[in-house]
C-alpha positions as CSV (number, residue, x, y, z in Angstrom):
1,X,-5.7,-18.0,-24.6
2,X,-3.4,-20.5,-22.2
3,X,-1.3,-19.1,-19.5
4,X,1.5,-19.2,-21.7
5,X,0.1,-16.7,-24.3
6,X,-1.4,-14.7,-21.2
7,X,2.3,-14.0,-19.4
8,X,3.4,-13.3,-23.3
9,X,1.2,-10.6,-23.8
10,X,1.6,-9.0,-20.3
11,X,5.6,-9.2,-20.7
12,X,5.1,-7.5,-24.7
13,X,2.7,-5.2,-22.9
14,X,5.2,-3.9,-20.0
15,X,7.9,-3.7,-22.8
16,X,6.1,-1.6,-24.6
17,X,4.9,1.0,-21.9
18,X,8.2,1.3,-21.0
19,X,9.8,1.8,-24.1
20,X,7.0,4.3,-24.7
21,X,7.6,5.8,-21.1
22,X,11.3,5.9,-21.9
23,X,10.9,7.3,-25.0
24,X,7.9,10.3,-23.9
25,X,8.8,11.0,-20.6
26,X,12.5,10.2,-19.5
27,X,11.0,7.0,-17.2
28,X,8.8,4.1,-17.0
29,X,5.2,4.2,-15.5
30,X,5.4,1.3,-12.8
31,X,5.3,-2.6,-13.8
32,X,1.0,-2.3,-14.0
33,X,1.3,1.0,-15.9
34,X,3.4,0.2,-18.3
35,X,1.3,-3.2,-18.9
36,X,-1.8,-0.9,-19.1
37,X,0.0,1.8,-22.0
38,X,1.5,-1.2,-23.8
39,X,-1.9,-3.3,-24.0
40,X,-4.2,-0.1,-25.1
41,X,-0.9,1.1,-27.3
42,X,-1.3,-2.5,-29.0
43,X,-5.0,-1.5,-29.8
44,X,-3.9,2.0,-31.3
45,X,-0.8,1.1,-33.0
46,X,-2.8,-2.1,-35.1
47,X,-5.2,0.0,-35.7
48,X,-2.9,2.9,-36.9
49,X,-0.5,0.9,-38.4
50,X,-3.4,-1.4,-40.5
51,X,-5.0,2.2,-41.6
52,X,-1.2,2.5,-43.2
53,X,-1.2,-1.0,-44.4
54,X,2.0,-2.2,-42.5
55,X,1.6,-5.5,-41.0
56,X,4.1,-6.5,-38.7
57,X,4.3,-10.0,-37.7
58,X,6.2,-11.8,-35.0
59,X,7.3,-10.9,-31.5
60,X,9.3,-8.2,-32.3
61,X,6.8,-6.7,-34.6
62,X,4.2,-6.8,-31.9
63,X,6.3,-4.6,-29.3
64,X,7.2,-2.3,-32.3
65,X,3.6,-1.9,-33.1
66,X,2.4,-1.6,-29.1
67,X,5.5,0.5,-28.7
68,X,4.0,3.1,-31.1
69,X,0.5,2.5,-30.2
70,X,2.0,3.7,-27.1
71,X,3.7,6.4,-28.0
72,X,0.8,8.3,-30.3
73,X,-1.3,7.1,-27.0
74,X,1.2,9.5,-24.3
75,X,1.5,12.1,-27.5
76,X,-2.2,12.7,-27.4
77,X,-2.6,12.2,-23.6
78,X,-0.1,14.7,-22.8
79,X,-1.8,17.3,-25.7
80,X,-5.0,17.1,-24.0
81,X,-3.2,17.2,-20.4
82,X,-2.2,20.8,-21.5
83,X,-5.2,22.4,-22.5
């Protein structure tokens, strides 16, 4: 991966954990927070959405797949947060 791709996927990342944070929790998590919940929401929503057989291609795809990711990735945080 060149730098270019690097800054790419750290910008989709932060977009993502914020949209996610937005959407969850009324706020973002912080510019390395929301990079962290976009990038592991990435993982979970390809994975979730490949289990559904959606493939979502292009830049826009990818925040809408790491922007769920993220969201099912707060949803279940926050369930085992209460217990």
């Amino acid at each position: 991966m060149d730098v270019t791709g690097l800054v790419i996927f750290l910008a989709i990342g932060a977009v993502a954990g914020w949209l996610a944070g937005t959407l969850m929790k009324g706020g973002g998590f912080g510019l390395l927070g929301n990079i962290v919940i976009g990038i592991i929401g990435a993982v979970v929503g390809g994975f979730v959405f490949g289990l559904l057989g959606i493939t979502a291609g292009g830049l826009l795809g990818s925040i809408i797949t790491s922007t769920a990711g993220a969201v099912i990735l707060l949803f279940v945080v926050r369930l085992f947060k209460q217990v």
